[in-house]
N, C-alpha and C positions, 0 to 999 in steps of 0.2 A: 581583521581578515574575514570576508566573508565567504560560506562554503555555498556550492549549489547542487541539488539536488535533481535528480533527474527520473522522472515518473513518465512510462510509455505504456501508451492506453494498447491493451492488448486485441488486436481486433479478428486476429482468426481464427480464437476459443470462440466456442459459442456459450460460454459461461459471459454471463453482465457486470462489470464492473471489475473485469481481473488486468490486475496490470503484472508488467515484466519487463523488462530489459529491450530493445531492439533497435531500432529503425531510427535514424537521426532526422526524417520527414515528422515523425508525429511526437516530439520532445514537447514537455511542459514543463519551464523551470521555476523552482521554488527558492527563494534568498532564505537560507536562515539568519534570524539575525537576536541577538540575545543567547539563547538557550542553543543547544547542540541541536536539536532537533526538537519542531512542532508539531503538534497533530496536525495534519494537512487535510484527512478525510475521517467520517464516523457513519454507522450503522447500526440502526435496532437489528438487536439477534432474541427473535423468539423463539425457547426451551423450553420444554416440560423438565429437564434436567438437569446436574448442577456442570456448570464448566468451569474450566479451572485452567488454566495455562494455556489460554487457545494458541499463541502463538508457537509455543513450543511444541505444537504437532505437527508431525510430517504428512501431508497433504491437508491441513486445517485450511481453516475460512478466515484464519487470520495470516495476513501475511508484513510481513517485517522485514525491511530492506537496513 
């Protein structure tokens, strides 16, 4: 069985690279296939500080669907 995954580029934040839920015009589908889920996207995060559970904060810069 293969699952599909659905990532909508979010276009009327004016934050870069935010994606979200919407519009079935601007769909990117991802096949998972092996594992439940791939990393599909990555990004350098430069701190002066330590971070620790970026995704489990509410309004973070990490987001997890």
């Amino acid at each position: 069985m293969t699952r599909t995954w659905i990532l909508v580029e979010e276009l009327y934040m004016n934050i870069s690279q935010s994606w979200s839920p919407g519009m079935d015009l601007l769909l990117y589908l991802i096949a998972a296939n092996g594992t439940l889920m791939e990393m599909v996207a990555t990004d350098w995060l430069k701190s002066d500080k330590q971070e620790d559970e970026l995704g489990g904060r509410p309004g973070g810069i990490v987001q997890i669907m």
